[in-house]
C-alpha positions as CSV (number, residue, x, y, z in Angstrom):
1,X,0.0,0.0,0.0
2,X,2.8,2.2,0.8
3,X,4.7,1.5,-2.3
4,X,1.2,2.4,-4.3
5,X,0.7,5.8,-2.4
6,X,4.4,6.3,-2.9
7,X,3.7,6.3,-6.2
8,X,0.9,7.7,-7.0
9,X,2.5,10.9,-5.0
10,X,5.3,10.6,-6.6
11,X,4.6,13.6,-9.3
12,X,2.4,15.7,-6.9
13,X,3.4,18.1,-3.8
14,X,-0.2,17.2,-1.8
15,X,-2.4,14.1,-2.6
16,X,-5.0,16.7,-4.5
17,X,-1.4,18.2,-6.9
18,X,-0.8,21.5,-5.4
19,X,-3.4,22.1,-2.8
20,X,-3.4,20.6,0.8
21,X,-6.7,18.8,2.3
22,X,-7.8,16.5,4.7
23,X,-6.9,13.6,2.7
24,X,-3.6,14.6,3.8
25,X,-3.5,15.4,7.5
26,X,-5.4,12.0,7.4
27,X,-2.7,10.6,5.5
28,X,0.5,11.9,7.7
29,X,-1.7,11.1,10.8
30,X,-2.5,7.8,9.8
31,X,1.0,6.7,9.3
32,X,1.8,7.9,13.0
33,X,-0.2,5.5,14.7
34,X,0.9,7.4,18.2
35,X,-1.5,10.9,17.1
36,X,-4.1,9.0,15.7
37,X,-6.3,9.1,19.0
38,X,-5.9,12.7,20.3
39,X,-7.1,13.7,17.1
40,X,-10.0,11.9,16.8
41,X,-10.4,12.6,20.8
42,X,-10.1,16.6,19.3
43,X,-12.4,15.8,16.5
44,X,-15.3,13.7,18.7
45,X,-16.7,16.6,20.3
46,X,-16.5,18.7,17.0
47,X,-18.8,15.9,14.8
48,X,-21.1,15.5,18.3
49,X,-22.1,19.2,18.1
50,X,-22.6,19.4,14.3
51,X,-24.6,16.0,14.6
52,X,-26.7,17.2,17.2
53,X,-27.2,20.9,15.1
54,X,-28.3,19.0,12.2
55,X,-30.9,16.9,14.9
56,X,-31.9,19.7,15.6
57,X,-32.5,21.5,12.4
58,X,-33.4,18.3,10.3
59,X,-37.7,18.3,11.9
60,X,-37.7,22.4,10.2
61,X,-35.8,20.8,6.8
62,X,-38.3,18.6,7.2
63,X,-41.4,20.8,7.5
64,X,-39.6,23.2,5.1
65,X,-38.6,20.5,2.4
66,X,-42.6,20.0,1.1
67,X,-42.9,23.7,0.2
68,X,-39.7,23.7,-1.9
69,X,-40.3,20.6,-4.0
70,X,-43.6,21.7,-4.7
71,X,-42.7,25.6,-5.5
72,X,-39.0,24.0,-7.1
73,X,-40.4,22.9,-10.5
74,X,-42.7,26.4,-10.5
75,X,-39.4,28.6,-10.2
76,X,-37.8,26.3,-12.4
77,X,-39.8,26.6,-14.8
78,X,-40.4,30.5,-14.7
79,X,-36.4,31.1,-14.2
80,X,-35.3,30.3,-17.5
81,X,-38.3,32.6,-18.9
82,X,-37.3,35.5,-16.5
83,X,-33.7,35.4,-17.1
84,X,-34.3,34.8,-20.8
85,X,-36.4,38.3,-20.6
86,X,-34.5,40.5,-18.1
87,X,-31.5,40.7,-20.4
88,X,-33.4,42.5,-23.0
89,X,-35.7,44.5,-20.5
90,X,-32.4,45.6,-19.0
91,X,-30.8,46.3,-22.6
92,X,-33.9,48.3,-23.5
93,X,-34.9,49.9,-20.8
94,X,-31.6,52.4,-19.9
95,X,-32.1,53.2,-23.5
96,X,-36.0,54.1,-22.9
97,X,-34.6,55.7,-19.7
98,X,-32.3,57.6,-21.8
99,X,-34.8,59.0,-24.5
100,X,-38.1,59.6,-22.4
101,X,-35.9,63.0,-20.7
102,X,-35.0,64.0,-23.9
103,X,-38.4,63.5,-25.4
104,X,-40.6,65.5,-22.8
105,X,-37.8,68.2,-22.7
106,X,-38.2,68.4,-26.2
107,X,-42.1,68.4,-25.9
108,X,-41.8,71.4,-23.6
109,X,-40.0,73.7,-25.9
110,X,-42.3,72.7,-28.4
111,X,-45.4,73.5,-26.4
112,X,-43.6,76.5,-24.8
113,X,-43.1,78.0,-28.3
114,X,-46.2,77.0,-29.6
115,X,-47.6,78.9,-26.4
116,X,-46.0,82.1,-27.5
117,X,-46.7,81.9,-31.2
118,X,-50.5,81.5,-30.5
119,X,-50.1,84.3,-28.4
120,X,-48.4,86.9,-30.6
121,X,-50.6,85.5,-33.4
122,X,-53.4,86.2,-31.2
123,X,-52.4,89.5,-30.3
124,X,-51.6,89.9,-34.0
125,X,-54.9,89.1,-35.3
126,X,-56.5,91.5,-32.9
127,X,-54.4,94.5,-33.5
128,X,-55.2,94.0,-37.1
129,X,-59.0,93.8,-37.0
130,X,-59.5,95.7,-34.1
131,X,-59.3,98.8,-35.8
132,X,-61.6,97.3,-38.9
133,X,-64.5,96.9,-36.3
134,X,-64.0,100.4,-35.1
135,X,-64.3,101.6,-38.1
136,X,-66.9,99.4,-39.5
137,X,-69.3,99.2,-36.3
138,X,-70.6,103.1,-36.2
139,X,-71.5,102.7,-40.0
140,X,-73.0,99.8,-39.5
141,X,-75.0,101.4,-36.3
142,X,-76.3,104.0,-38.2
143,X,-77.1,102.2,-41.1
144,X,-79.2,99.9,-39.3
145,X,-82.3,102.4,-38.2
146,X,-82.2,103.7,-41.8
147,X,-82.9,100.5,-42.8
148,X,-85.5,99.4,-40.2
149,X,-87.1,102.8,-41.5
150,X,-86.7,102.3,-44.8
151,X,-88.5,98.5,-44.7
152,X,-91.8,99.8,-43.8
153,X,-92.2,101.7,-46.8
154,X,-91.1,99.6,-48.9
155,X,-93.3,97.6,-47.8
156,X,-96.0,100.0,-48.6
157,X,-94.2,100.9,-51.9
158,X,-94.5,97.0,-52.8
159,X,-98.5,97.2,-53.7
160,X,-98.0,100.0,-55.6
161,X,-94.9,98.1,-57.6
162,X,-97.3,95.4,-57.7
163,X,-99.5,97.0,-59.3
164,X,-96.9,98.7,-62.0
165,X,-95.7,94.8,-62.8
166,X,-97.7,93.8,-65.6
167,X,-96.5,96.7,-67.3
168,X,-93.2,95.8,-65.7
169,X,-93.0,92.8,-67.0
170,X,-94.5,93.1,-69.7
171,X,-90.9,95.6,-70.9
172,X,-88.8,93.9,-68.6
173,X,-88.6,90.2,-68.8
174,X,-85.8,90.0,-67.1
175,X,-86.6,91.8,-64.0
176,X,-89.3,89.2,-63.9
177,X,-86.8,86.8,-64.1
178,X,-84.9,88.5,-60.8
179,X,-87.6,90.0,-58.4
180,X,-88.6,86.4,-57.3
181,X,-85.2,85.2,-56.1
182,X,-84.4,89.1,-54.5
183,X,-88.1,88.6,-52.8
184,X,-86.9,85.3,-51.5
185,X,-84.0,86.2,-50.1
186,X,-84.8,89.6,-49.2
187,X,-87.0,87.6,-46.3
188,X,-83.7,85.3,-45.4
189,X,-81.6,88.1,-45.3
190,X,-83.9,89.7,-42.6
191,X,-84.7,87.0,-40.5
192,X,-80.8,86.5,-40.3
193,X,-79.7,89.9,-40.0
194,X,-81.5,90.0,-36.4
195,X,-79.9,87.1,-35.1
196,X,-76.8,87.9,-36.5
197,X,-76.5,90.7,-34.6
198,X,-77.8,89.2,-31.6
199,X,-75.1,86.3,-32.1
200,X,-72.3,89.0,-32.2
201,X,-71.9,90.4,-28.7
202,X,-72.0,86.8,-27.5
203,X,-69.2,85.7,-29.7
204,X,-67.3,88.8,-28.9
205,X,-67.8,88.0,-25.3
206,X,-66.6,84.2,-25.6
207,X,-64.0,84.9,-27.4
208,X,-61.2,86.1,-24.6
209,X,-62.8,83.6,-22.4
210,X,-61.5,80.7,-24.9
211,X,-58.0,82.4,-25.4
212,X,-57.5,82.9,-21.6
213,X,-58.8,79.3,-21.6
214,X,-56.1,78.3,-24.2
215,X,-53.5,80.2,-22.5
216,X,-54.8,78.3,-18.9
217,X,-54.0,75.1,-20.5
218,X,-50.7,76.0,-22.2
219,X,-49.4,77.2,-18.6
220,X,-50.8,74.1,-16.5
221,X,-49.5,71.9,-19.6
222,X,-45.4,72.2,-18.6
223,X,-46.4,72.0,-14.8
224,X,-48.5,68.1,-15.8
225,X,-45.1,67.5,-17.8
226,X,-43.2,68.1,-15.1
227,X,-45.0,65.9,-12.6
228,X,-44.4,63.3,-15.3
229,X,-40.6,63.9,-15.2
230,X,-40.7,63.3,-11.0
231,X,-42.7,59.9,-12.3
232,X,-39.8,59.3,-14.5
233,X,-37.0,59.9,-12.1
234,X,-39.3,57.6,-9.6
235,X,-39.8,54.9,-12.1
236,X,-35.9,54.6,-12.9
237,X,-35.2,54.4,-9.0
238,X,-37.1,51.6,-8.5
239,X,-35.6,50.3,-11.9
240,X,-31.9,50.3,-10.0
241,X,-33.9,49.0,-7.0
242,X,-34.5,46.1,-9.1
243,X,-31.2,46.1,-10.7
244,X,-29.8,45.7,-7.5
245,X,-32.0,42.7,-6.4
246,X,-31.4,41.0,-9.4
247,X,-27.2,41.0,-8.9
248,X,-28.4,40.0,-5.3
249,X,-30.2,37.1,-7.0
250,X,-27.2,36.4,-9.1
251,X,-24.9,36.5,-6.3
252,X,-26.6,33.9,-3.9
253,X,-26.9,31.5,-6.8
254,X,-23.6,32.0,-7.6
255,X,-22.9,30.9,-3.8
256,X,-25.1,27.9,-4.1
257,X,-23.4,26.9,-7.1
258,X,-20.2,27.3,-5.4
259,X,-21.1,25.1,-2.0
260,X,-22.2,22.6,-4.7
261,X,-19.5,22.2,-6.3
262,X,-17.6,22.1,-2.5
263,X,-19.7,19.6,-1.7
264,X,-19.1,17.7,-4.6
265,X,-15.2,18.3,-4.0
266,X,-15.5,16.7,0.1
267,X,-17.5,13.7,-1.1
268,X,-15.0,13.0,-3.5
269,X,-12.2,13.4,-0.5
270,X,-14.4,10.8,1.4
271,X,-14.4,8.3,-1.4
272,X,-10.5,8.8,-1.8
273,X,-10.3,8.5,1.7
274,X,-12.6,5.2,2.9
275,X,-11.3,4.0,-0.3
276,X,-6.8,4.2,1.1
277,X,-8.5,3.3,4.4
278,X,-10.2,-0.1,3.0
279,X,-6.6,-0.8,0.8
280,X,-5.0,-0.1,4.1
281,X,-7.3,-2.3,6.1
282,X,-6.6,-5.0,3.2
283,X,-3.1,-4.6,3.6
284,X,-3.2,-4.9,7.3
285,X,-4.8,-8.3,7.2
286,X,-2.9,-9.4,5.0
287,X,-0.1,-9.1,7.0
């Protein structure tokens, strides 16, 4: 056995190459017979008090162990769909997170200048036909009565012209052809004429009250687009609040993966080691 181990060491510093491990404290030990028992007296207490730890832990793994299997195969199978996403949900949304600021900053110059262009066109506008109406409205006052005076006798006029039409028509044809359509509007005209002038002081009324309304709305528009950037810089907190829990994640199954593959590593020392403890034990027979 010694000749074996000899040479199976012959090319390596530690039984595991380069690295030292129980396999060879168990090794050296083993070969001196006379520190074999203060050890495993050192040792005893050290295996009692893990073995009654894991007594007393093993009814909660047991409780616990139920839950697991049955949520396991749920996270498994959402995991692989989660991690597939979250790459490209990460990938997209910084550049999202880039853009949005860019694109309500851009809005609000946009609207801001819109604001002002409606208003100088407004203003505009009115300086230009202000002056028009001024003009236009005493004519339009006096004309009126003269009218309203002037309808009555025509209307008493119209017998009389009604009277003179046969011999009207008869020279005129074509006045004939045109009296019916002025006598049908002529009725329109002043039907409308009334309500047109009723409709105008109204209209001239609403008509500051829908540009300071307009102008309202233009002002409280950059304060809504505001609130909307504080949503912004809210929603990309909580996006590095995620991004943080998600390295988290990635860090404790990182761990696990390590302590697995530690595990893995000590059974294998085990093996090695009951298996130079049976060839020993062989040997020692044999002898």
């Amino acid at each position: 056995m010694l000749q074996d181990l000899n040479t199976y060491l012959a090319d390596k510093v530690y039984f595991l190459h380069h690295q030292l491990s129980m396999i060879d404290l168990v090794l050296y030990y083993g070969l001196q017979n006379s520190l074999v028992l203060p050890i495993v007296l050192l040792v005893l207490p050290i295996i009692l008090l893990v073995l009654s730890i894991v007594l007393l832990v093993l009814p909660i793994v047991s409780l616990v162990l139920p839950i697991v299997l049955l949520v396991l195969p749920i996270v498994l199978l959402v995991l692989p769909i989660v991690l597939s996403v979250l790459p490209i949900v990460l990938l997209v949304l910084p550049v999202v997170l880039l853009v949005l600021p860019i694109v309500v900053l851009v809005l609000f110059i946009v609207l801001l200048v819109l604001h002002i262009v409606l208003l100088v066109l407004f203003l505009s506008i009115v300086l230009l036909v202000l002056p028009i109406v001024l003009l236009v409205l005493p004519i339009v006052v006096l004309v009126l009565p003269i009218v309203l005076l002037v309808l009555p006798i025509v209307l008493l006029v119209l017998p009389i012209v009604l009277l003179v039409l046969p011999i009207v028509l008869l020279v005129l044809p074509i006045v004939l052809l045109v009296l019916p359509i002025v006598l049908l509007v002529l009725p329109i005209v002043l039907l409308v004429l009334p309500i047109v002038l009723l409709i105008l002081p109204v209209v001239l009324l609403v008509l500051p009250i829908v540009v300071l309304v307009l102008f309202i709305v233009l002002l409280v528009l950059p304060i809504v687009l505001l609130v909307l950037f504080y949503w912004f810089c809210l929603l990309f907190y909580w996006y590095w609040i995620l991004f943080y829990w998600y390295c988290l994640l990635f860090y404790w199954y990182c761990l696990l993966f390590y302590c697995y593959f530690i595990g893995i590593a000590y059974c294998s020392i085990g093996i090695a080691y009951c298996y130079l403890l049976t060839k020993e034990i062989q040997v020692l027979k044999y002898d």
